[in-house]
mmCIF file as gemmi writes it, N, C-alpha and C atoms, coordinates in Angstrom:
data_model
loop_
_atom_site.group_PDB
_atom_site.id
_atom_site.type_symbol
_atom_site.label_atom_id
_atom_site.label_alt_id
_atom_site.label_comp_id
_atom_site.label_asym_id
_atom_site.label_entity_id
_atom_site.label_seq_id
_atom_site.pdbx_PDB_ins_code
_atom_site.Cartn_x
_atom_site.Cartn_y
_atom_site.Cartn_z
_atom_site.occupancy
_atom_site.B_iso_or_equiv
_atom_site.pdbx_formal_charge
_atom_site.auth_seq_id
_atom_site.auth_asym_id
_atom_site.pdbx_PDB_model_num
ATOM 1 N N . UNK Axp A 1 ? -68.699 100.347 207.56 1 0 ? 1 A 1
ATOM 2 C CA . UNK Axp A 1 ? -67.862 101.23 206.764 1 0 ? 1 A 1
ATOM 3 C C . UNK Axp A 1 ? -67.145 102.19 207.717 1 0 ? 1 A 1
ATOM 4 N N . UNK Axp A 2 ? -65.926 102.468 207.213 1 0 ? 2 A 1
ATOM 5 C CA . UNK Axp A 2 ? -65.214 103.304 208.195 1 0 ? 2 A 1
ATOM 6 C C . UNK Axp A 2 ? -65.353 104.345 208.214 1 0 ? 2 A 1
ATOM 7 N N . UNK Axp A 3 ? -65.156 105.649 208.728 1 0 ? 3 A 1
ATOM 8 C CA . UNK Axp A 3 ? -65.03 107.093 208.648 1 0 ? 3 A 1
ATOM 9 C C . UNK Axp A 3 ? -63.695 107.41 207.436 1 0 ? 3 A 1
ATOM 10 N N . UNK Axp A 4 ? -63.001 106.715 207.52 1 0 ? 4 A 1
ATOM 11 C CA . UNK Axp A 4 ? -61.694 107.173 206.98 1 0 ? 4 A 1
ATOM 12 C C . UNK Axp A 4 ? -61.993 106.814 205.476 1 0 ? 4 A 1
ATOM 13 N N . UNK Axp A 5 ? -63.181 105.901 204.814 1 0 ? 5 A 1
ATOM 14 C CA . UNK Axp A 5 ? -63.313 105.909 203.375 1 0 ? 5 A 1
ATOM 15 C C . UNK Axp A 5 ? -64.054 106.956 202.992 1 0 ? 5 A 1
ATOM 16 N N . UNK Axp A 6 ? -64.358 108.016 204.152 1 0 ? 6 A 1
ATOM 17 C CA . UNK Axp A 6 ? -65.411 108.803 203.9 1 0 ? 6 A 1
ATOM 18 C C . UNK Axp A 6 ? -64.431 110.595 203.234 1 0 ? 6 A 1
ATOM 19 N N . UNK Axp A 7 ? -63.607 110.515 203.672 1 0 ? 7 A 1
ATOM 20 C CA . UNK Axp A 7 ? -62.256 111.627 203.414 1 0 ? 7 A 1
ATOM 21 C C . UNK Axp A 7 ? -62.225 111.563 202.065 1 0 ? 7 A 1
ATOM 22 N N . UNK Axp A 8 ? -62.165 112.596 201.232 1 0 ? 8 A 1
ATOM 23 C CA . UNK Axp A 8 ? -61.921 112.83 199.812 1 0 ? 8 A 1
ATOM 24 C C . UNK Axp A 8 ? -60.655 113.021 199.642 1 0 ? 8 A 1
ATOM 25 N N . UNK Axp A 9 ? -60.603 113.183 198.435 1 0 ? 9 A 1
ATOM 26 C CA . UNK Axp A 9 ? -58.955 113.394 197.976 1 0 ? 9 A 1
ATOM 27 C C . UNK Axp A 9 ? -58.737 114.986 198.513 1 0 ? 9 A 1
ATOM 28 N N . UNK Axp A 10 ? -59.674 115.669 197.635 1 0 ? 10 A 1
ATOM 29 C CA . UNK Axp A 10 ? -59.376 117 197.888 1 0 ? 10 A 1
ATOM 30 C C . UNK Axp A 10 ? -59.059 117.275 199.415 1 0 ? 10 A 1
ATOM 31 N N . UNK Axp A 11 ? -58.98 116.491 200.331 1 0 ? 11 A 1
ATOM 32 C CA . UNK Axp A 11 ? -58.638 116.655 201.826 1 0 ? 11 A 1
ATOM 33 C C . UNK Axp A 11 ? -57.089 116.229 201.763 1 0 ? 11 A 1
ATOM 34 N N . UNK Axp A 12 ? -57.137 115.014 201.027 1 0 ? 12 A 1
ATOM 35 C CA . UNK Axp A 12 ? -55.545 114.541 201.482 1 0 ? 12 A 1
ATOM 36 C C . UNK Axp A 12 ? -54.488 115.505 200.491 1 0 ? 12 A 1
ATOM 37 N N . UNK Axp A 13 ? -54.815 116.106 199.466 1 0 ? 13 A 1
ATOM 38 C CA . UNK Axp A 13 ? -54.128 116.398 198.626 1 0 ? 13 A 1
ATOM 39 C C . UNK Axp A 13 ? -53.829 118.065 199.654 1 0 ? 13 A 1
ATOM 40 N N . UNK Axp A 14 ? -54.728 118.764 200.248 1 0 ? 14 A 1
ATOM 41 C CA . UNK Axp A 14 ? -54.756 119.692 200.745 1 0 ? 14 A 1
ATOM 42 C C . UNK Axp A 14 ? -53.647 119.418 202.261 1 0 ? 14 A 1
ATOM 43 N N . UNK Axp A 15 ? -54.284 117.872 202.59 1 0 ? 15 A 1
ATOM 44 C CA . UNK Axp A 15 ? -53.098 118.049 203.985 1 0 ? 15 A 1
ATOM 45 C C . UNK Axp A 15 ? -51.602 118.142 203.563 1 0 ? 15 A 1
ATOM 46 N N . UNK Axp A 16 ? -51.099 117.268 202.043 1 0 ? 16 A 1
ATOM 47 C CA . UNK Axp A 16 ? -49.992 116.778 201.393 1 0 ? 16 A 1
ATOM 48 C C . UNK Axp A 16 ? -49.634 118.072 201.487 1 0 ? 16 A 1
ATOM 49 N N . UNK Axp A 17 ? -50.235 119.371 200.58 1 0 ? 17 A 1
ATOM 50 C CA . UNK Axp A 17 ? -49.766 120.266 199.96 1 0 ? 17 A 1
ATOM 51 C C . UNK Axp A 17 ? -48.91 121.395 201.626 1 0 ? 17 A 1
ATOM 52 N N . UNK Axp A 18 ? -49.778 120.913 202.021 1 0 ? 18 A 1
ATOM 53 C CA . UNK Axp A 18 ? -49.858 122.385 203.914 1 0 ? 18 A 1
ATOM 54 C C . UNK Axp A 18 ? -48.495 121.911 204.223 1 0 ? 18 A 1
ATOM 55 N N . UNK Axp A 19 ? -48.594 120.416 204.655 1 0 ? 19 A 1
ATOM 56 C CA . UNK Axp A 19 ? -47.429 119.611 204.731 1 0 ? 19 A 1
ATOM 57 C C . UNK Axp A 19 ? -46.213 120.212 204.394 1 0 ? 19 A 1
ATOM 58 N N . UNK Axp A 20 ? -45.989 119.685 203.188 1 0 ? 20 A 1
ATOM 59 C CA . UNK Axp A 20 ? -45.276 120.522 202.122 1 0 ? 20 A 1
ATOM 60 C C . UNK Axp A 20 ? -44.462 121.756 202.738 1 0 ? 20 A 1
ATOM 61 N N . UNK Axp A 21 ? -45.57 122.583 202.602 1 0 ? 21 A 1
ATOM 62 C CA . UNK Axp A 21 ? -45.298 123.831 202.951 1 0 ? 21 A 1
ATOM 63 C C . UNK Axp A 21 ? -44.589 124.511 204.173 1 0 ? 21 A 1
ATOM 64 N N . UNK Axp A 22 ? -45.112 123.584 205.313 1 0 ? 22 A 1
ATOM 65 C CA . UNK Axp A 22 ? -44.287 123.928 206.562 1 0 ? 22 A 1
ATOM 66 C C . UNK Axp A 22 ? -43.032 123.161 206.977 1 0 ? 22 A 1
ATOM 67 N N . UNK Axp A 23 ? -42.932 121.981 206.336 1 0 ? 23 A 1
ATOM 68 C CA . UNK Axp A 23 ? -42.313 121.095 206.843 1 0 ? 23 A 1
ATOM 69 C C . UNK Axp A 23 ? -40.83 121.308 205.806 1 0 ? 23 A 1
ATOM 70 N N . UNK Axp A 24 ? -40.582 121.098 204.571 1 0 ? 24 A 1
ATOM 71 C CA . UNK Axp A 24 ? -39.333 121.675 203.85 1 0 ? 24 A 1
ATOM 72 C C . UNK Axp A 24 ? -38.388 122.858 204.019 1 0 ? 24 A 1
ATOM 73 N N . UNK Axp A 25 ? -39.165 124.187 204.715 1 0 ? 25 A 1
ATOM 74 C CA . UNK Axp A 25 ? -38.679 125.171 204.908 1 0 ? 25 A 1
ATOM 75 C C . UNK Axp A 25 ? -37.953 124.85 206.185 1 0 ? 25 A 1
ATOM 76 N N . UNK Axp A 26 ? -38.379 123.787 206.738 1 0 ? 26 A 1
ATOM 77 C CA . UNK Axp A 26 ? -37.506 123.656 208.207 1 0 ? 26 A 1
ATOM 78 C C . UNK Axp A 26 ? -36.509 122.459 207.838 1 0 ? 26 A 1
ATOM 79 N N . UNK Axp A 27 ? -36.532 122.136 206.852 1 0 ? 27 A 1
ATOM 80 C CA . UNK Axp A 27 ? -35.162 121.214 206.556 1 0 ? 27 A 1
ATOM 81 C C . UNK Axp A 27 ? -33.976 121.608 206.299 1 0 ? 27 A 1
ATOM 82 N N . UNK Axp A 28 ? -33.03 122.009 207.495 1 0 ? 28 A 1
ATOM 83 C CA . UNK Axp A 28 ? -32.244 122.822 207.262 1 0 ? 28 A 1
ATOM 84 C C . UNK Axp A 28 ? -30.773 121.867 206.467 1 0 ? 28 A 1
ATOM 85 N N . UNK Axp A 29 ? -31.123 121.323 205.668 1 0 ? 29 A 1
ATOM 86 C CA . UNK Axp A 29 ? -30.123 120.432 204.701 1 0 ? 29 A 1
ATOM 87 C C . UNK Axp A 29 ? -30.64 121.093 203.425 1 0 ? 29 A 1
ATOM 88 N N . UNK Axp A 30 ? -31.921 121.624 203.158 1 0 ? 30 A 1
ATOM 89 C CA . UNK Axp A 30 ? -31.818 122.067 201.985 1 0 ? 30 A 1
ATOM 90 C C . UNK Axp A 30 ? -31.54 123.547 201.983 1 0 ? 30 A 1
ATOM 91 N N . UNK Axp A 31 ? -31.142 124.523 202.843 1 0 ? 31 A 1
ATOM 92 C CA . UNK Axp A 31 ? -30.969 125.604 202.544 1 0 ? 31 A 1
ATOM 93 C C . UNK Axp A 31 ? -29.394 126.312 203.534 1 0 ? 31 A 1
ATOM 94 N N . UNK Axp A 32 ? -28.558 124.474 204.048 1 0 ? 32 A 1
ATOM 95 C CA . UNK Axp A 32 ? -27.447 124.96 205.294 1 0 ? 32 A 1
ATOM 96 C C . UNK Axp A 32 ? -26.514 125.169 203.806 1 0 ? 32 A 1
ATOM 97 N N . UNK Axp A 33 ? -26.373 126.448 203.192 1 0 ? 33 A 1
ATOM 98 C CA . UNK Axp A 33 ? -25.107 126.639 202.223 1 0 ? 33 A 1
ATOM 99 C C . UNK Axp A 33 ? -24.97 128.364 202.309 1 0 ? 33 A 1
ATOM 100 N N . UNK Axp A 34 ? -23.98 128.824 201.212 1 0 ? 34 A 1
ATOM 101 C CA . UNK Axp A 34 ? -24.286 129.979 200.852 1 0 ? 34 A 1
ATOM 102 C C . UNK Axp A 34 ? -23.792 129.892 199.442 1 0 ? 34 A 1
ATOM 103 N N . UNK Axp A 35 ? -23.515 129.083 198.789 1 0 ? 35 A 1
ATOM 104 C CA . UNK Axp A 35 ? -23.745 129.347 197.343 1 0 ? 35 A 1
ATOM 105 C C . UNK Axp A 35 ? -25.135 128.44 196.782 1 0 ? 35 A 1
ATOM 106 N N . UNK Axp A 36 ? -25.869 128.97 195.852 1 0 ? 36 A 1
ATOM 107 C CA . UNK Axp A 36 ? -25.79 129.79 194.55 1 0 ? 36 A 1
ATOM 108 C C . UNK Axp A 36 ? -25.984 131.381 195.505 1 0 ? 36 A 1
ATOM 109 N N . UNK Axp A 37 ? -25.572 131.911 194.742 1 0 ? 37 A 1
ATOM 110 C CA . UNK Axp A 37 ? -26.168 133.464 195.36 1 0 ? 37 A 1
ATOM 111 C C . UNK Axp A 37 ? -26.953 134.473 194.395 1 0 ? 37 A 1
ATOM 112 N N . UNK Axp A 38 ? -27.863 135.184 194.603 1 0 ? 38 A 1
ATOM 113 C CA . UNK Axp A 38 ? -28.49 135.916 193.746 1 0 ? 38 A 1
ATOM 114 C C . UNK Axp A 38 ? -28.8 137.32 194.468 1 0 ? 38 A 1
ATOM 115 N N . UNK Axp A 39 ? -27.949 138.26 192.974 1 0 ? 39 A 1
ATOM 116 C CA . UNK Axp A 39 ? -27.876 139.512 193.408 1 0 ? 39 A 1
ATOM 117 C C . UNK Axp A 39 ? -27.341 139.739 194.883 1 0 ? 39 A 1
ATOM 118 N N . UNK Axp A 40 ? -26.073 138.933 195.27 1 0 ? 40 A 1
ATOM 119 C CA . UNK Axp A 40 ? -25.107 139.112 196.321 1 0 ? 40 A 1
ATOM 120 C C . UNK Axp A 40 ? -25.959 138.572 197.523 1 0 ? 40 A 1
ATOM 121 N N . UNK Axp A 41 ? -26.856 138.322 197.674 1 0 ? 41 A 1
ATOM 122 C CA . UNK Axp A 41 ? -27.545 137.568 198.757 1 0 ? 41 A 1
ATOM 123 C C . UNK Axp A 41 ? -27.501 135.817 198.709 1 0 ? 41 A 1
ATOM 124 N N . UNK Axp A 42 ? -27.297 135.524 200.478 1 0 ? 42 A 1
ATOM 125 C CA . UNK Axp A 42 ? -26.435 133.987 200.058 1 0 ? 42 A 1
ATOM 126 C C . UNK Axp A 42 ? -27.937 133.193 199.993 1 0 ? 42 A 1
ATOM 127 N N . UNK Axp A 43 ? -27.206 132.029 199.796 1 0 ? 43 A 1
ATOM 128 C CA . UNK Axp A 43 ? -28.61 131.311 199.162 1 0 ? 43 A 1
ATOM 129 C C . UNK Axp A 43 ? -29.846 131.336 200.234 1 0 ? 43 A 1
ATOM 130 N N . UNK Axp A 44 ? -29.676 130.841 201.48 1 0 ? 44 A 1
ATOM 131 C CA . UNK Axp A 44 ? -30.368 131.314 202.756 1 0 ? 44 A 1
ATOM 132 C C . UNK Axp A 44 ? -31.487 131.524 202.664 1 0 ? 44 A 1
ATOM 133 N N . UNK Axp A 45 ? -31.174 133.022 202.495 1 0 ? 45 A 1
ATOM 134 C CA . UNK Axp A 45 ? -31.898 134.275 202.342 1 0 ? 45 A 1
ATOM 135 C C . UNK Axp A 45 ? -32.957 134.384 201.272 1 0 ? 45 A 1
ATOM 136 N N . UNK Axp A 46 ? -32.43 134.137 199.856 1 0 ? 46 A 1
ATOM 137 C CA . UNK Axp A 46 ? -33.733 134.475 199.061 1 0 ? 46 A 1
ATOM 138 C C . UNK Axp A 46 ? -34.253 132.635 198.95 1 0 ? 46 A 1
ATOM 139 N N . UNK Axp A 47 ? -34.077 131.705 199.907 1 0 ? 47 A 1
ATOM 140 C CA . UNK Axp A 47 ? -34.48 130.714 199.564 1 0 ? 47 A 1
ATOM 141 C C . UNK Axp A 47 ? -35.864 130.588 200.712 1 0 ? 47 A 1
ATOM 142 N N . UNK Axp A 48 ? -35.268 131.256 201.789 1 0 ? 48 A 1
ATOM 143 C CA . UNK Axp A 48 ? -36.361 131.118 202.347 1 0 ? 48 A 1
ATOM 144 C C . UNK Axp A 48 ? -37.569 132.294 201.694 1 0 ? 48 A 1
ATOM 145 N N . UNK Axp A 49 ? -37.122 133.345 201.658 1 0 ? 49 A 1
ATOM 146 C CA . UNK Axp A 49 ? -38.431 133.94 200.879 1 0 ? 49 A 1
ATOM 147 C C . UNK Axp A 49 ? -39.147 133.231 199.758 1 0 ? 49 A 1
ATOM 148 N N . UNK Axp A 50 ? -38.033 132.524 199.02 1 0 ? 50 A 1
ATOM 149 C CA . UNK Axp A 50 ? -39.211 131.979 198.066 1 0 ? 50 A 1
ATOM 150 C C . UNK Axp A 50 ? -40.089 131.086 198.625 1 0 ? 50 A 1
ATOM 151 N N . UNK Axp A 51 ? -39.904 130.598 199.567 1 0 ? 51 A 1
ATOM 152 C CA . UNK Axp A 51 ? -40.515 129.868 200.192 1 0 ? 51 A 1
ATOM 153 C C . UNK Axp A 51 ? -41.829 130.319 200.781 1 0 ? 51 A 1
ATOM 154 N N . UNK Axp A 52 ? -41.739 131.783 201.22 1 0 ? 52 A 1
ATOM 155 C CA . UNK Axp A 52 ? -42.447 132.637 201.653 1 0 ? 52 A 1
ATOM 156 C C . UNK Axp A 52 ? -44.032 132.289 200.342 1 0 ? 52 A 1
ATOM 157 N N . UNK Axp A 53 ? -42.992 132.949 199.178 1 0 ? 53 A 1
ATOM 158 C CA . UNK Axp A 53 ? -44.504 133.018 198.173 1 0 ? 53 A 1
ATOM 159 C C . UNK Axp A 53 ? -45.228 131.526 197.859 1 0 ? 53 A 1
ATOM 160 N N . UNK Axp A 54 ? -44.017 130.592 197.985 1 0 ? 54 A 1
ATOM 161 C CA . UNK Axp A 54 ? -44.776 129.282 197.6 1 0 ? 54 A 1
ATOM 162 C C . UNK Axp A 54 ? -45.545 128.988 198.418 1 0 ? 54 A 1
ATOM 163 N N . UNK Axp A 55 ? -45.205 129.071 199.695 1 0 ? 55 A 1
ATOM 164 C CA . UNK Axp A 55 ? -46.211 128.982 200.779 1 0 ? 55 A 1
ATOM 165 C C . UNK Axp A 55 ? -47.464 129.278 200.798 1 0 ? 55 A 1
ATOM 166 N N . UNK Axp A 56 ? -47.871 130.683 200.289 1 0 ? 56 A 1
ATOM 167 C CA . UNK Axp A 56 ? -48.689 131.352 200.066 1 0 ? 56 A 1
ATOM 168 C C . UNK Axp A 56 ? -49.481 130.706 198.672 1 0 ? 56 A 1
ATOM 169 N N . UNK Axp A 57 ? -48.979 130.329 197.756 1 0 ? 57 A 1
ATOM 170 C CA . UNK Axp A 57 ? -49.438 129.187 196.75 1 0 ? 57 A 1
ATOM 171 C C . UNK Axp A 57 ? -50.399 128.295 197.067 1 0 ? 57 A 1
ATOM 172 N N . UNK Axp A 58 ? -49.369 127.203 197.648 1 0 ? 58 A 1
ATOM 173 C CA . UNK Axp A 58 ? -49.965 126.116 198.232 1 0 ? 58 A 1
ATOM 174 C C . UNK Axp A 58 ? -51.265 126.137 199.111 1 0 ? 58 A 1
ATOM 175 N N . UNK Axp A 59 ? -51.172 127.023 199.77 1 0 ? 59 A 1
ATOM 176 C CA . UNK Axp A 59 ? -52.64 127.489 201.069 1 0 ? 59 A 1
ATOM 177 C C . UNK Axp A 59 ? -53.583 127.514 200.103 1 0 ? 59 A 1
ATOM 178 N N . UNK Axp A 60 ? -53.431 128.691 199.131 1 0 ? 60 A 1
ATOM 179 C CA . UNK Axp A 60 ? -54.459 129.294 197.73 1 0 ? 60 A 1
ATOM 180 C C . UNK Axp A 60 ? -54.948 128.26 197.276 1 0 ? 60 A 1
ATOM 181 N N . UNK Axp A 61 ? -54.162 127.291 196.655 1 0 ? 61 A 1
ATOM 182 C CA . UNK Axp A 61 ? -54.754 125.808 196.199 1 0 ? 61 A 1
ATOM 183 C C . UNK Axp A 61 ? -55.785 125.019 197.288 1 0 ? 61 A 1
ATOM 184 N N . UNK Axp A 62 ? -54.903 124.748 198.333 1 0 ? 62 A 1
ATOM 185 C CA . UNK Axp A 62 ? -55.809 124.346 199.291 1 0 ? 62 A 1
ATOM 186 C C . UNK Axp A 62 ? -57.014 124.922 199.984 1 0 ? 62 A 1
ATOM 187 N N . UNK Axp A 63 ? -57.135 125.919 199.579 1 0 ? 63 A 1
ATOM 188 C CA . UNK Axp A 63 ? -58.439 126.721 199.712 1 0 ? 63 A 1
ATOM 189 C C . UNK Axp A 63 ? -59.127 126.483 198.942 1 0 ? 63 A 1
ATOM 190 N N . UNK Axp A 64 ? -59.191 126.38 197.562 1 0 ? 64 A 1
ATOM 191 C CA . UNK Axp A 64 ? -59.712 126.35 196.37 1 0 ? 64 A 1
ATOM 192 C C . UNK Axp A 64 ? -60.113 124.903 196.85 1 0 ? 64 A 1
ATOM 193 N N . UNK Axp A 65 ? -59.394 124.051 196.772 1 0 ? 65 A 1
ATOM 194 C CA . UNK Axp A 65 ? -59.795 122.817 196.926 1 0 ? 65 A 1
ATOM 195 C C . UNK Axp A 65 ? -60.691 122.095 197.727 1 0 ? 65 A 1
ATOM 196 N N . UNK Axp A 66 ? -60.891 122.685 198.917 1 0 ? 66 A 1
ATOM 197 C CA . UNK Axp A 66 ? -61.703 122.469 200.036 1 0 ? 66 A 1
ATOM 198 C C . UNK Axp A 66 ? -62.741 123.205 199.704 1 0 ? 66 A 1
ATOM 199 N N . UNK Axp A 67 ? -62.665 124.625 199.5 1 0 ? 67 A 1
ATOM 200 C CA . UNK Axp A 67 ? -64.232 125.125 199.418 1 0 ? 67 A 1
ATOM 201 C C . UNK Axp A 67 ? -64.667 124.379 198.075 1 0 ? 67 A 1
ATOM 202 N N . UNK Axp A 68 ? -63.647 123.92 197.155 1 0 ? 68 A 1
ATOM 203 C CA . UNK Axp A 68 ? -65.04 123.355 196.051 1 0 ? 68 A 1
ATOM 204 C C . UNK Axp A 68 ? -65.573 122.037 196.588 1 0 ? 68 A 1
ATOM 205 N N . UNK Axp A 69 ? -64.904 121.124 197.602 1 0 ? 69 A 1
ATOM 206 C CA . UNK Axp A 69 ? -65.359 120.042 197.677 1 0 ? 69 A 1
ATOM 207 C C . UNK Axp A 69 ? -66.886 120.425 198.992 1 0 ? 69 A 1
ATOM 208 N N . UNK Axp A 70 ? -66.196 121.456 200.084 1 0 ? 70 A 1
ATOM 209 C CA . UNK Axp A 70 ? -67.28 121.512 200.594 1 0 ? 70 A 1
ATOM 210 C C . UNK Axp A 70 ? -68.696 122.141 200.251 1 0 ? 70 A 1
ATOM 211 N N . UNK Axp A 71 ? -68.364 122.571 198.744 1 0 ? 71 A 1
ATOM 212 C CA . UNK Axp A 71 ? -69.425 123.137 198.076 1 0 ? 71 A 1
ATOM 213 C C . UNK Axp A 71 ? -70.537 122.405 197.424 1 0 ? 71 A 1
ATOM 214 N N . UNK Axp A 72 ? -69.679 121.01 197.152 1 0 ? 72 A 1
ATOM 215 C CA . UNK Axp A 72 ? -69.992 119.617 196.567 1 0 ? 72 A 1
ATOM 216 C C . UNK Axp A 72 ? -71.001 119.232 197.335 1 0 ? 72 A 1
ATOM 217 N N . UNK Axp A 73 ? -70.162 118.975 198.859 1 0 ? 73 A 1
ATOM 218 C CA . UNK Axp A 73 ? -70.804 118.263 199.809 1 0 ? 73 A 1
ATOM 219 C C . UNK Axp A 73 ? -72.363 118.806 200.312 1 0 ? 73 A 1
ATOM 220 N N . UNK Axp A 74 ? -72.234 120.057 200.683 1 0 ? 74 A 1
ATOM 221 C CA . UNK Axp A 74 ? -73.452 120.6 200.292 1 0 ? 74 A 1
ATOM 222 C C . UNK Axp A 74 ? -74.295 121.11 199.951 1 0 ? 74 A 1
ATOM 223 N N . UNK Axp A 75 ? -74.055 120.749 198.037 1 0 ? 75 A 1
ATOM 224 C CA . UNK Axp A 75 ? -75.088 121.039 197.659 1 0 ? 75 A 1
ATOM 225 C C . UNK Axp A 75 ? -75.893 119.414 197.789 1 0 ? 75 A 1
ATOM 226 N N . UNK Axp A 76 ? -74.858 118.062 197.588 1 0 ? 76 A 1
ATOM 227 C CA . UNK Axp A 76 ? -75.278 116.928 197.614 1 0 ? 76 A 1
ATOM 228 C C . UNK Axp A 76 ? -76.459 116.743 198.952 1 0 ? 76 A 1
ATOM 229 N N . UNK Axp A 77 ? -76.119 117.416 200.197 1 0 ? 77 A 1
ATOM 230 C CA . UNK Axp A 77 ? -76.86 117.458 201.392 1 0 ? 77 A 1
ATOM 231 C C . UNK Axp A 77 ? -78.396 118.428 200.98 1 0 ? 77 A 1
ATOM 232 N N . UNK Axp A 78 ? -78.118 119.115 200.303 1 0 ? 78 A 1
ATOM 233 C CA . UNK Axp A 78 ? -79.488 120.077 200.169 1 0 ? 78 A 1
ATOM 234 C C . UNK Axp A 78 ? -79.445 121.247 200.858 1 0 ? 78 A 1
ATOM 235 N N . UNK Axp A 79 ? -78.317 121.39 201.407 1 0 ? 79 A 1
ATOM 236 C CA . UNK Axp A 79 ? -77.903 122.943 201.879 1 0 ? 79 A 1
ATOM 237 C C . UNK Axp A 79 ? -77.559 124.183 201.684 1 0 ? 79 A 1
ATOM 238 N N . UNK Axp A 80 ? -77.329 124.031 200.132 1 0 ? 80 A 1
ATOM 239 C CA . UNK Axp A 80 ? -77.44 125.53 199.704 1 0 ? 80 A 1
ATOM 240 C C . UNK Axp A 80 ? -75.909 126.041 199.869 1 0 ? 80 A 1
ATOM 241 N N . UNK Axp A 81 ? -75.533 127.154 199.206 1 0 ? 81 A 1
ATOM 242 C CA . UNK Axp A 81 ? -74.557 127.364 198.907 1 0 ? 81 A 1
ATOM 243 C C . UNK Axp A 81 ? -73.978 128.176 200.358 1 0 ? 81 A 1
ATOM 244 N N . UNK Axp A 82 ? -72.898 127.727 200.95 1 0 ? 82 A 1
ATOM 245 C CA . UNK Axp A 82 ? -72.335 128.293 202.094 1 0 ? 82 A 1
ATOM 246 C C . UNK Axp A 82 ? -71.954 130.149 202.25 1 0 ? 82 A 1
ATOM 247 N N . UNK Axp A 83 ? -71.35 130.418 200.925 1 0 ? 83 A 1
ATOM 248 C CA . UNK Axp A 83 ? -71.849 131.867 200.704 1 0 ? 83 A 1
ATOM 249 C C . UNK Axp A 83 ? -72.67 132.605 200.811 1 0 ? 83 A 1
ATOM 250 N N . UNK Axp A 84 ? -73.713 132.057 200.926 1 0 ? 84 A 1
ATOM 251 C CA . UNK Axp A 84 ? -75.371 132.504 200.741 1 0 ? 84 A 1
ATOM 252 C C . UNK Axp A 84 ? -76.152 132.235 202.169 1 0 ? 84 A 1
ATOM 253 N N . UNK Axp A 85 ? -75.267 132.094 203.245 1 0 ? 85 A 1
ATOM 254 C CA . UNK Axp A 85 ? -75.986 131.47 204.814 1 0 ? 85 A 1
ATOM 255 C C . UNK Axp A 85 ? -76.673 132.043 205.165 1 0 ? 85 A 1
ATOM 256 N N . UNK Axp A 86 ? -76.024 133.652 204.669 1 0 ? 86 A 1
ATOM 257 C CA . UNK Axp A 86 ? -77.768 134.476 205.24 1 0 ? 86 A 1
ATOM 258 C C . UNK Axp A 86 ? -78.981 134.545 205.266 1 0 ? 86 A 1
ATOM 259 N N . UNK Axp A 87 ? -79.077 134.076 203.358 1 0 ? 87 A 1
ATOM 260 C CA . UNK Axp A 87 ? -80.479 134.392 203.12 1 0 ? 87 A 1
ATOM 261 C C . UNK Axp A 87 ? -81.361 133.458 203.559 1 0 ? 87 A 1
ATOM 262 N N . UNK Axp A 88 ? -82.304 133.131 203.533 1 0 ? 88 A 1
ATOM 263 C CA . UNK Axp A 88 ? -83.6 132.33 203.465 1 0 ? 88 A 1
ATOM 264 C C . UNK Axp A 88 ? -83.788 131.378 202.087 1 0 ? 88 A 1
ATOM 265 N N . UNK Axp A 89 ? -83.816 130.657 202.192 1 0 ? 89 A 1
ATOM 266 C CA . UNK Axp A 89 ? -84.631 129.564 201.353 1 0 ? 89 A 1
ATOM 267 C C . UNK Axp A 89 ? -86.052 129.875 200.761 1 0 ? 89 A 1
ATOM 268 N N . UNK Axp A 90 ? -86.533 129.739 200.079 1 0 ? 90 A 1
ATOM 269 C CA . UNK Axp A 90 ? -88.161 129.724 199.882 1 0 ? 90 A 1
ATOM 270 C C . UNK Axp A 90 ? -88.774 128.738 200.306 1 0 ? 90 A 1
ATOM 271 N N . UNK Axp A 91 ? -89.701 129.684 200.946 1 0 ? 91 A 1
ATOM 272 C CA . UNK Axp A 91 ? -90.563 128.68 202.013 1 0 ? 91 A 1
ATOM 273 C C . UNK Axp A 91 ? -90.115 128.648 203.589 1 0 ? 91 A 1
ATOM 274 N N . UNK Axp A 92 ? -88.653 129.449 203.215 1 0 ? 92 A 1
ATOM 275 C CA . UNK Axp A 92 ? -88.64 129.283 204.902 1 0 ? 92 A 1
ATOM 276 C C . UNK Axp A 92 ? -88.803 130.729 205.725 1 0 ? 92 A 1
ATOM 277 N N . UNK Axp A 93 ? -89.884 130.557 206.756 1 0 ? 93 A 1
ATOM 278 C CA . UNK Axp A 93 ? -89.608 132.355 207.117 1 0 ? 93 A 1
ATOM 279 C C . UNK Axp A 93 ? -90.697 131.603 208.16 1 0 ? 93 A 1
């Protein structure tokens, strides 16, 4: 069996989304104009900011997504909740 059947979705959907995120804002075909304009600013400008918050979106998701899967993973291992690394187990001391 390979390593690579071993990757969950919640990984690829998280690389798709990052992807996404860095890689469109540098396509300068979707933002080489200056019309539509909003509130006198050319398109450019508030296109890359929106970009700014979506950005910030997408990460949020992909956070969410990874810590629930690695939360999955181990509790399936018997490791206990990763939040909780500090404490002790019962029985262990």
């Amino acid at each position: 069996m390979s390593r690579l059947s071993a990757v969950k979705p919640a990984y690829w959907i998280s690389g798709v989304l990052l992807a996404i995120a860095v890689v469109v804002p540098l396509l300068v075909s979707t933002y080489a104009r200056d019309e539509p304009r909003l509130w006198g600013f050319p398109f450019f400008y508030w296109y890359q900011f929106l970009w700014v918050f979506l950005s910030a979106i997408l990460v949020s998701i992909c956070y969410k997504l990874v810590i629930t899967e690695e939360r999955k993973r181990r509790a399936a291992q018997g490791l206990g909740d990763p939040d909780k690394a500090g404490t002790a187990k019962e029985g262990d001391q």
